[in-house]
N, C-alpha and C positions, 0 to 999 in steps of 0.2 A: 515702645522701649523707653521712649522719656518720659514717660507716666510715671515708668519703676522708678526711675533715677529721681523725679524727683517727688516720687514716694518715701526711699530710701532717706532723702535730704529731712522733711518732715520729723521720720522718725530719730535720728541722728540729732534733729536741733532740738527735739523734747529733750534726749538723753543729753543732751550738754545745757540745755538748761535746769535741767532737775539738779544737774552735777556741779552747775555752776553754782550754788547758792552754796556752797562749803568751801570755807576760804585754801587759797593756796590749791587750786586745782589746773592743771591742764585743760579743764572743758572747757574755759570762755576763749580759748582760740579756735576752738570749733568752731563757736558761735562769728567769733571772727569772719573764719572762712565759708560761711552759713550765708554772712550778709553779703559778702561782695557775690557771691556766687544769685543771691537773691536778687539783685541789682542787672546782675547776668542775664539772668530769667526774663525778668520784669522788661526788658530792654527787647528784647527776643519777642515777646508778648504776652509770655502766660502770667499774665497779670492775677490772677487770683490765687497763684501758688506763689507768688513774690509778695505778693501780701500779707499769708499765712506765715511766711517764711521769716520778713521783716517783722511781725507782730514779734513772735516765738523770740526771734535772735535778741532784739531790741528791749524785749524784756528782759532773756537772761544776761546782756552788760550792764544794764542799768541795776538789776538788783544783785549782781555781783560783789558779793565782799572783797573780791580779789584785786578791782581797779584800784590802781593807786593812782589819785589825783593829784601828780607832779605836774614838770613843765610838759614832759615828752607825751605824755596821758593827754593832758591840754589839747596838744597838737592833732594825736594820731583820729583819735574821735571822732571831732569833727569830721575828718576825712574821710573814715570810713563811712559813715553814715551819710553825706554829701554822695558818694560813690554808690552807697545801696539803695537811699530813695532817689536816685539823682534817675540810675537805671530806671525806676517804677516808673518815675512822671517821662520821662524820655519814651516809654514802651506804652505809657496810658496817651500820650501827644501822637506818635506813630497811629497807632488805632485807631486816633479821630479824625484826624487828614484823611486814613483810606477812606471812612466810611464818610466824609460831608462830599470827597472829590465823588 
């Protein structure tokens, strides 16, 4: 059943990066909720769909015409990205402690 879900996420974060590349769109808070959720994953362990997931999303904000690079933009960014790959490396550190103990 979590295969599908995050089957479903995949295809979701193509369509909001394909969507994201036209400015003035709702789809780059997809991608938004794409990363944290990626972070989720990654954290959990399925590290190679947290991968996929953070490739996907982190392209569609960066090539977003939509971001406005103000102060609050400045801010929020980093954060989410700290929180999405923060997940991966916390869920890729989990998986080497089990398997060296």
């Amino acid at each position: 059943m979590f295969k599908v879900i995050i089957g479903c996420a995949v295809i979701f974060s193509v369509v909001c990066m394909l969507l994201a590349v036209a400015p003035f769109t709702p789809a780059i808070l997809g991608s938004f909720f794409m990363l944290l959720f990626a972070g989720a994953i990654g954290y959990k362990g399925y590290l190679q769909s947290s991968l996929i997931l953070l490739l996907i999303n982190t392209l569609a904000v960066i090539g977003s015409p939509a971001i406005n690079i103000g102060n609050n933009t400045l801010l929020f960014l980093p954060i989410l990205f700290l929180i999405s790959f923060g997940g991966a490396f916390l869920g890729v550190r989990k998986l080497t402690c089990k398997h060296v103990l």
